[in-house]
C-alpha positions in Angstrom: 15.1 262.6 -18.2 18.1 263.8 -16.7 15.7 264.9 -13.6 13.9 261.5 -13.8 16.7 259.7 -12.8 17.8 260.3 -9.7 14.1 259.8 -8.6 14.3 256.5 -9.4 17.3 255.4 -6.6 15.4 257.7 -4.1 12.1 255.5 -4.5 14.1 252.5 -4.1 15.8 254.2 -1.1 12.6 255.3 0.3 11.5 251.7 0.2 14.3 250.4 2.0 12.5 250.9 5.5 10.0 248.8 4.5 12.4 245.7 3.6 14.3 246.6 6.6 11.4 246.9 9.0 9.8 243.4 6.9 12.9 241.7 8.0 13.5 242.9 11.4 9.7 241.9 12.2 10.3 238.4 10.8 13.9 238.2 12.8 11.7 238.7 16.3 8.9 236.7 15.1 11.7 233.5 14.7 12.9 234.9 18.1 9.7 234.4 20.0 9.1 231.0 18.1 11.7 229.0 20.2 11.2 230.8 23.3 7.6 230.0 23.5 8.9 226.1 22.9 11.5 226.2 25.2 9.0 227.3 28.1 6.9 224.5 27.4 9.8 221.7 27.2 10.8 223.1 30.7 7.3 223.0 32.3 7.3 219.1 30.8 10.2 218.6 32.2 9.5 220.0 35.5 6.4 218.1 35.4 8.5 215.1 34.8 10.9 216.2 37.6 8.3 216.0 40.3 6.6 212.9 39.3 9.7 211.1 39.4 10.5 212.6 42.5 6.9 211.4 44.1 7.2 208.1 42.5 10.7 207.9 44.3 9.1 208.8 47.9 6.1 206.4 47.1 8.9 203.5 46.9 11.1 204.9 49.8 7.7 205.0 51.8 6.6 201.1 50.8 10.3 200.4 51.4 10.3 201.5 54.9 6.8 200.2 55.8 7.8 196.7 54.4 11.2 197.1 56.5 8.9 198.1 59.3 6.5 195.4 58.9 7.5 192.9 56.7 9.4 190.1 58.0 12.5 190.3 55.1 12.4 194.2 55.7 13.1 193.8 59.3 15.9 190.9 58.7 17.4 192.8 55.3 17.8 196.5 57.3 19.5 194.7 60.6 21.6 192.3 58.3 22.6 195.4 56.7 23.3 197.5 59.8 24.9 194.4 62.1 27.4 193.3 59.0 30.0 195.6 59.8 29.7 194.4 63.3 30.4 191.0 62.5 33.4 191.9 60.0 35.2 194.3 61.8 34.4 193.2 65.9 33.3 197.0 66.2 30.0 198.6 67.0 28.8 200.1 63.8 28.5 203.8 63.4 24.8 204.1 62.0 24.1 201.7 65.0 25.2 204.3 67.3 23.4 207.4 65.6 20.1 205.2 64.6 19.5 202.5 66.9 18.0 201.8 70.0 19.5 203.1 73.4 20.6 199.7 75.0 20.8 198.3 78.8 23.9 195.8 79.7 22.5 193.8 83.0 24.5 190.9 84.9 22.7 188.2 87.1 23.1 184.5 87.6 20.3 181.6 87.7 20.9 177.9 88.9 21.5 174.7 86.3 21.5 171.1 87.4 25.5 171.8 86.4 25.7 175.1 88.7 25.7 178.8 88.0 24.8 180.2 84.9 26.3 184.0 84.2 24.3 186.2 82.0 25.0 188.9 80.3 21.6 190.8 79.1 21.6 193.5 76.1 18.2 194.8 76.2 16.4 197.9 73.8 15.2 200.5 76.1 12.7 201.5 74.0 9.0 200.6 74.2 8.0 197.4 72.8 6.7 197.5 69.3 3.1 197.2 68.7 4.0 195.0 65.8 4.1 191.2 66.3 8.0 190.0 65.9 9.7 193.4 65.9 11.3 192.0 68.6 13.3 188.9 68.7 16.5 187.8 71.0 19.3 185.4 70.3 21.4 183.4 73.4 24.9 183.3 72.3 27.2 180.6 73.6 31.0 182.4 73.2 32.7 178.9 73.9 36.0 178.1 76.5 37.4 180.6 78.7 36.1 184.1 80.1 34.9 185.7 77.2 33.1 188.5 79.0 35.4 191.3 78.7 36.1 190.8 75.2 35.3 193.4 72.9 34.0 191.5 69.6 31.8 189.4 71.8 30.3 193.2 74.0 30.4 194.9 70.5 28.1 192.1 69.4 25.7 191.6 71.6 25.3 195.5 71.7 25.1 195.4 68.1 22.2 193.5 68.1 19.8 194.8 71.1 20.7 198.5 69.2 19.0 196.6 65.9 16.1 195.7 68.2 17.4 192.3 69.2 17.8 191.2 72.6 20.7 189.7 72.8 22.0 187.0 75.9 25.3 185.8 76.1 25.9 182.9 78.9 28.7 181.0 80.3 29.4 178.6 83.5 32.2 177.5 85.9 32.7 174.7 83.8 33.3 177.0 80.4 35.4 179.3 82.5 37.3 177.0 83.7 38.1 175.9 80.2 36.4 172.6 80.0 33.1 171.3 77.9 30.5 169.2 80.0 27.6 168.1 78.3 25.8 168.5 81.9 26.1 172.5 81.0 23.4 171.6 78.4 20.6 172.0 81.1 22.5 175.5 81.6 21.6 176.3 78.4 18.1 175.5 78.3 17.7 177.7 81.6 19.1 180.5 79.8 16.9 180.4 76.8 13.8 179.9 78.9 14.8 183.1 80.6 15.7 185.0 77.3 11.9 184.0 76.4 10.9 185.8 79.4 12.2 189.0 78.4 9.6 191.7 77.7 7.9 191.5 73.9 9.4 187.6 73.2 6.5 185.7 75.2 5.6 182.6 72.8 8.2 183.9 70.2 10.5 181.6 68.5 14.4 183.0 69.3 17.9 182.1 67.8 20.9 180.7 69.5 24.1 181.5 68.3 27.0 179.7 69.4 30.8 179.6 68.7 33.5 176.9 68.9 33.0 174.5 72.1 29.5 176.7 72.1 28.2 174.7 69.7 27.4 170.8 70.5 25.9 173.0 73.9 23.6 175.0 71.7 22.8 171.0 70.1 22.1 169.4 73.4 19.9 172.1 74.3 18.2 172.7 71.2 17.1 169.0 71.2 15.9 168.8 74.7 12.0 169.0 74.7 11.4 171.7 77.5 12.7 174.1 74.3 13.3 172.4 71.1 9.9 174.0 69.7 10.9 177.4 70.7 13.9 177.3 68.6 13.9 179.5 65.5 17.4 178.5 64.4 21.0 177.6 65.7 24.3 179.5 64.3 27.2 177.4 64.1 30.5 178.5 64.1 33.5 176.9 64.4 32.3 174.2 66.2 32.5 170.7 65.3 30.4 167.6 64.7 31.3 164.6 66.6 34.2 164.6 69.0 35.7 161.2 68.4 36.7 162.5 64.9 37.5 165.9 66.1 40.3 164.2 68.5 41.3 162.0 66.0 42.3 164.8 63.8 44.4 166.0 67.3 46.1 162.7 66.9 46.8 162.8 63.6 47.7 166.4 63.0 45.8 165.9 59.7 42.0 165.5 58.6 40.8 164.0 55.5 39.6 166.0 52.7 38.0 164.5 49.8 39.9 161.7 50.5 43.5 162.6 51.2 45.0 163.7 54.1 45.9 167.1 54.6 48.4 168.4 57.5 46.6 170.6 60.0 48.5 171.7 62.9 45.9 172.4 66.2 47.0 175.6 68.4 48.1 175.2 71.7 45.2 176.3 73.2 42.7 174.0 71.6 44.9 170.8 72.6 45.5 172.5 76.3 41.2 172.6 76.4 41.2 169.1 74.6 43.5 168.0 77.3 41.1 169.1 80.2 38.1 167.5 78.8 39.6 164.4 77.4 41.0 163.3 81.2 38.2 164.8 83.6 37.5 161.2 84.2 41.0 159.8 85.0 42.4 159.1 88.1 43.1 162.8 89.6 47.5 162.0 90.1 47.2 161.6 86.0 44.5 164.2 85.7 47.1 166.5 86.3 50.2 165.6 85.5 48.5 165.5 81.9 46.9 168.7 81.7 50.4 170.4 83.0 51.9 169.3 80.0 49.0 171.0 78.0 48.9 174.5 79.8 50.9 177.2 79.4 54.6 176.7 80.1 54.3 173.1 80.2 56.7 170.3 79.3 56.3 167.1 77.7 56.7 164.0 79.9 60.1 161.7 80.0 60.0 157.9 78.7 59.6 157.1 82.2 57.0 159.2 82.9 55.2 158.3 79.9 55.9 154.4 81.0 54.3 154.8 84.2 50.8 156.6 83.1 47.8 153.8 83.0 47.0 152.3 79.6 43.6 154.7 79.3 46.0 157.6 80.2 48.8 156.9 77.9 46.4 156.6 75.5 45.0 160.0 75.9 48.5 161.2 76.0 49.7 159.8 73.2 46.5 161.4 70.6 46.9 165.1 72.6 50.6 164.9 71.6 49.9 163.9 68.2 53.3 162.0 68.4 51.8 158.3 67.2 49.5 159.1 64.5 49.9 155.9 62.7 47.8 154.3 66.5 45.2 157.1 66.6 42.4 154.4 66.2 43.8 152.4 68.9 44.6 154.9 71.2 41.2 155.7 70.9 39.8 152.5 71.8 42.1 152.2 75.1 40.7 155.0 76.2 38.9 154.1 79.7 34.9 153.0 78.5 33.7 156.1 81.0 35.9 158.5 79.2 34.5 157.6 75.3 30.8 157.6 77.0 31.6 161.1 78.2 33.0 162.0 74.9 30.5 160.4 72.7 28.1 162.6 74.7 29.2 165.8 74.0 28.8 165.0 70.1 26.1 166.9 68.7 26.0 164.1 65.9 24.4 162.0 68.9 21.2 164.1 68.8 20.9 165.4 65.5 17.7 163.9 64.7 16.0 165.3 67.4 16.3 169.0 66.7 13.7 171.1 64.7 15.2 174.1 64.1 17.3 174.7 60.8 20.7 175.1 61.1 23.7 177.4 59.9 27.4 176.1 59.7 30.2 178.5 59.4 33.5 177.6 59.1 36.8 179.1 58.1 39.1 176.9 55.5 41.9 177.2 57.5 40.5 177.3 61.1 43.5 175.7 63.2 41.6 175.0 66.7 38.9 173.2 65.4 38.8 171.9 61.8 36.6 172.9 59.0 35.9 169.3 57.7 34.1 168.5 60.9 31.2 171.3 60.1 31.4 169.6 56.3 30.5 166.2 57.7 28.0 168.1 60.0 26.8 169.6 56.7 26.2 166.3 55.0 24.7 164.4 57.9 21.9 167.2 57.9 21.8 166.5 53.8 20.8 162.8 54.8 18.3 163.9 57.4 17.0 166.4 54.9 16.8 168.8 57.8 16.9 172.7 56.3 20.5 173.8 57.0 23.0 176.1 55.4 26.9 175.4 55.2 29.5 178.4 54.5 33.0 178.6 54.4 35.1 181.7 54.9 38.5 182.5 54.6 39.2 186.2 56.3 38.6 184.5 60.1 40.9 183.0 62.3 38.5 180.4 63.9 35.7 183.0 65.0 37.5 186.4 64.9 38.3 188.5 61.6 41.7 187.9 60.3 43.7 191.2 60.3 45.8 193.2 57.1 42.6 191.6 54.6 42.6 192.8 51.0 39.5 194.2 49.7 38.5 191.4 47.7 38.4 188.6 50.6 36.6 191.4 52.7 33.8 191.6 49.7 34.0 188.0 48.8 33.1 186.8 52.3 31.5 189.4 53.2 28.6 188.9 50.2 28.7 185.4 51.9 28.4 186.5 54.9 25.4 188.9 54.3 23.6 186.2 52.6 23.6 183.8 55.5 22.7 186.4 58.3 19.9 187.4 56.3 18.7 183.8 56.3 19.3 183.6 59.9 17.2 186.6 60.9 14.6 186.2 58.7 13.3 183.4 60.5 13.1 185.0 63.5 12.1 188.8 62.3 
């Protein structure tokens, strides 16, 4: 017995090993368990990985071929790169890395008005095999010599780096900061030639045209050596019928869903105004009205003012904006030649005869040339039912970008913006 006993707690000991080795088997058995799992989950998951990844190159692939190809891929990817452009006045930086090297080339043709001065921003590249890759636009800058600015050069570079060519145009008449509708027949020279450039033959192309640009781009889009060629006309800043525009000179107000609100012109669009609005007076009151109007200028005496010609004290009288409550007669003393050359440089005169749609943009508080002419533009082209589009901004001062904007006008216009340029390239992408 008393040997017996302490056989017993050996046995138990001696058994030990085999619970011990029992439980370390089971211990690497669980082990192995969760590591056999845990490969599995990561080859499904790297399964996963790369066929996201293809399906992501598939769409990136179909996404550039359709921006290749497609005409809203073409018009979406240069909206997207020329935005910045048009916000900020400077060449983009993707522009520069990405887009095509560009040639700037000067040369003059003949109009029935005189010389016309082009500027050419061409792609250097080879023409694309695809049909439209290529489009061009003739931009009409307006009054004065524009040529040297760097919004308009940063521009037109803009666009021929997008694959655009783009033409800008002016003539001694436009230089010399005057509006004839004669210069119309300019115009249509210049888009003739722009439809000679190489990969545009029997293409439609834009026209793009700014302030006093605009009733140009009108009179030339509705004459019928080009008005089927027209893919679309941009409008900005200009204005709608020029008896009105003066009579909001005149005023120094303009009527806004019914009311009069003040609006104050600058100097310079009454000094350009001024130059138009007596080109057909005698030449001793041609000037002595336009000095007023130019830089440095005075306003004539009594006297002075007594001894002008009915027609010309008229004129005088609506440029000053100092008897608002006579605009409408002042307007009708005006000589008969003088409203006839008026009436025709109002693109409201010749509305009905162009075919291409047409885009209005105008800022709220544009002080050369005001907004609610582009809104009656806007509605006239409602009553035609003629496809157009009417935007208005508030980060430009007339055509140019406002400076010290807040990030909300810049995004707020800007989505405006976008939209609209989209529009306007798609038609001719």
């Amino acid at each position: 017995m008393l040997h017996d006993e302490p056989e017993e707690p050996s046995s138990i000991i001696s058994a030990r090993p085999v619970v011990k080795s029992d439980a370390t088997s089971t211990i690497k058995s669980d082990t192995a368990q969760p590591t056999a799992a845990s490969r599995q989950y990561t080859k499904r998951k790297h399964r996963a990985i790369t066929f996201a990844a293809r399906c992501v190159l598939v769409v990136l692939l179909l996404f550039g071929f359709a921006c290749s190809v497609l005409p809203w891929g073409r018009a979406f990817v240069r909206t997207t790169l020329l935005l910045p452009s048009l916000i900020t006045g400077s060449e983009p930086e993707p522009l520069k890395v990405m887009g095509d090297p560009v040639q700037h080339t000067q040369m003059t043709i003949p109009s029935q008005n005189g010389t016309v001065y082009l500027d050419i921003y061409a792609p250097t590249t080879p023409v694309p095999w695809l049909p439209h890759a290529r489009s061009g636009v003739l931009i009409l800058p307006g009054v004065g010599d524009q040529r040297g600015e760097a919004q308009l050069i940063n521009l037109a570079q803009s666009l021929a780096q997008s694959g655009i060519i783009a033409i800008y145009m002016t003539t001694d008449t436009l230089l010399s900061n005057e509006v004839s509708a004669a210069d119309s027949d300019g115009v249509v020279q210049a888009f003739q030639m722009l439809a000679h450039q190489p990969g545009l033959a029997g293409q439609h192309l834009g026209m793009m045209a700014f302030s006093a640009g605009v009733p140009l781009a009108c009179l030339a889009a509705a004459d019928p050596r080009i008005r089927d060629n027209v893919a679309y006309i941009a409008a900005f800043g200009g204005y709608f019928n020029t008896e009105s525009a003066i009579k909001a000179v005149g005023r120094r107000a303009v009527l806004v869903d019914g009311k009069l609100e003040p609006w104050h012109p600058v100097a310079y669009s009454v000094e350009v105004l001024a130059n138009v609005i007596t080109g057909l007076l005698p030449f001793d009151e041609q000037i002595r009205i336009r000095a007023v109007f130019a830089p440095g200028g005075t306003p004539l005496s009594p006297q002075e003012i007594a001894h002008l010609s009915p027609g010309a004290r008229a004129a005088y009288e609506l440029l000053t904006g100092n008897e608002p409550d006579k605009v409408d007669a002042n307007m009708a003393a005006l000589p008969p030649a003088v409203r006839a050359e008026l009436a025709s440089l109002s693109p409201s005169r010749v509305i009905g005869e162009i075919r291409a749609p047409i885009f209005l943009l105008h800022d709220r508080n544009d002080a050369f040339l005001p907004f609610t002419e582009s809104r009656d533009f806007a509605a006239a082209l409602m009553q035609l039912h003629h496809e157009h589009d009417y935007v208005e901004f508030h980060i430009f001062e007339h055509v140019e970008v406002k400076s010290h904007l807040d990030l909300a006008q810049i995004l707020g216009d800007g989505s405006r913006l976008f939209s609209v340029t989209y529009r306007v390239l798609q038609l001719a992408s």
